[in-house]
C-alpha positions as CSV (number, residue, x, y, z in Angstrom):
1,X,-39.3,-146.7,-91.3
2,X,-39.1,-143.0,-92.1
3,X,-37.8,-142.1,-95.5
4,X,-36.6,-138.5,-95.3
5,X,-34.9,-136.6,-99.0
6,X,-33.7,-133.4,-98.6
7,X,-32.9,-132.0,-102.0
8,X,-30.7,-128.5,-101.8
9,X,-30.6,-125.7,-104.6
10,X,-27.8,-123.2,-103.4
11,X,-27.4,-119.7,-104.3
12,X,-25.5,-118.8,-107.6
13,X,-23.6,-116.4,-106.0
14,X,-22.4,-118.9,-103.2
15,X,-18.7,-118.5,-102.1
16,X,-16.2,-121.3,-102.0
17,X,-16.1,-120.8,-98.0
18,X,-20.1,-120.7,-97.5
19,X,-20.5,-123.7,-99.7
20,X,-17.9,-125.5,-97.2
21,X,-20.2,-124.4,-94.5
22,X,-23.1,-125.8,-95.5
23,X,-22.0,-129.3,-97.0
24,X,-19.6,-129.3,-93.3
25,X,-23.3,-128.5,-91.8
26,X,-24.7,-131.6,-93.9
27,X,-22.4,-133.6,-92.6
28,X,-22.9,-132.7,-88.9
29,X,-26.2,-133.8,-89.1
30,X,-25.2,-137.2,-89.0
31,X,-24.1,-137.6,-85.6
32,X,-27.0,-136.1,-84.4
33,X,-29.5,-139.1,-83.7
34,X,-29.0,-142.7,-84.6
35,X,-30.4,-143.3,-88.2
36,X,-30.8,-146.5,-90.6
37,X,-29.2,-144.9,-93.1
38,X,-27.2,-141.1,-94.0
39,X,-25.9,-140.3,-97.0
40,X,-25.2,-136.9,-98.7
41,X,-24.6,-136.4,-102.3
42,X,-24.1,-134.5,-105.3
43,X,-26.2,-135.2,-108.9
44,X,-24.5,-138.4,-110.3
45,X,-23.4,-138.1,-113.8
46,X,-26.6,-139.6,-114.8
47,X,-28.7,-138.5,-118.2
48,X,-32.0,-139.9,-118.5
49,X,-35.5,-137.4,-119.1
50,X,-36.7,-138.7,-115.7
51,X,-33.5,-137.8,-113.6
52,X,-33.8,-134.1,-112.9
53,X,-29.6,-132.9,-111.7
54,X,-30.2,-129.7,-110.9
55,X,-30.0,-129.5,-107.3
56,X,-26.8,-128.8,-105.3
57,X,-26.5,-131.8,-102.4
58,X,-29.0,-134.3,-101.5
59,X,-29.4,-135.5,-97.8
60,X,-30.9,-138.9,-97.6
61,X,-32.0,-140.2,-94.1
62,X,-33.9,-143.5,-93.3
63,X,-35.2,-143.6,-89.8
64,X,-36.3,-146.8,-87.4
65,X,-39.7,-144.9,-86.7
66,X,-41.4,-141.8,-86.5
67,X,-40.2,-141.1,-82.5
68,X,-36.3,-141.3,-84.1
69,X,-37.3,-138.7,-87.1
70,X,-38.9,-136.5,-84.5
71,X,-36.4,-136.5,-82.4
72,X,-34.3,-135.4,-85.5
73,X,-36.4,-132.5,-86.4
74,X,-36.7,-131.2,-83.5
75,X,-33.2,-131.2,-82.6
76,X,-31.7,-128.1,-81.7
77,X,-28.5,-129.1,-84.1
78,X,-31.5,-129.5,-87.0
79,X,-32.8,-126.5,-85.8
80,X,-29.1,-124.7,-86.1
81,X,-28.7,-125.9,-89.6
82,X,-31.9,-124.5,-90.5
83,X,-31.0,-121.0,-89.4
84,X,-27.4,-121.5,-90.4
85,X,-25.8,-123.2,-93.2
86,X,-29.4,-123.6,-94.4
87,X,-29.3,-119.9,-95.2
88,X,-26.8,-120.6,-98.7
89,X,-30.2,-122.5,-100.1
90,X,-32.1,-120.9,-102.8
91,X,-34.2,-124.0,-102.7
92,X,-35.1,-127.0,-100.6
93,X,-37.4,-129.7,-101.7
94,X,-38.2,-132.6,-99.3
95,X,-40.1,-135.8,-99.8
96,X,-40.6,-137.8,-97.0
97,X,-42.4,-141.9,-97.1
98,X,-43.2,-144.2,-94.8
C-alpha cells in the first residue's frame, strides 16, 4: 500500500469563490482512479504541542500499490489540479509511506 498526505496552506487573500474551486477540485480527485481510501479534511479542533493546525485542507489517499498511485499522478485530472485549483496554495507539504 501507498500512503499519500497532501497537506494544503492557501493564500490569505483567497476569495470565497476560489476557495470553493479548489476544495470542489479536491473533491474531484476522487473519482479519478480506484483508491483504498480518500478523505479530505480540515484541522480538527484538536490542541496538543505535537498537532500542528495550520494548514488549510488535507488530502489523504491510500493506494493498493505503486502502479494505482502512478496511475494517479500522472493523471491528466492530477495534472489539471496542479495547474488549476492548485494555484490558491501558498503551501503544499506531502508525505508519502509505503
Amino acid at each position: 500500500m501507498i500512503a499519500h498526505h497532501v497537506l494544503f496552506w492557501l493564500k490569505d487573500d483567497i476569495t470565497e469563490a476560489e476557495y470553493n474551486e479548489f476544495k470542489t477540485g479536491l473533491e474531484d480527485l476522487e473519482k479519478m482512479t480506484p483508491t483504498k481510501f480518500f478523505h479530505i479534511g480540515t484541522p480538527a479542533a484538536i490542541e496538543r504541542d505535537v498537532v500542528d493546525g495550520t494548514y488549510s485542507f488535507s488530502l489523504f489517499v491510500a493506494f493498493e500499490d505503486m502502479t494505482s498511485f502512478e496511475i494517479y499522478q500522472k493523471h491528466p485530472q492530477h495534472i489539471e489540479f496542479i495547474n488549476g485549483p492548485n494555484r490558491h496554495a501558498k503551501k503544499v507539504l506531502i508525505y508519502d509511506a509505503d
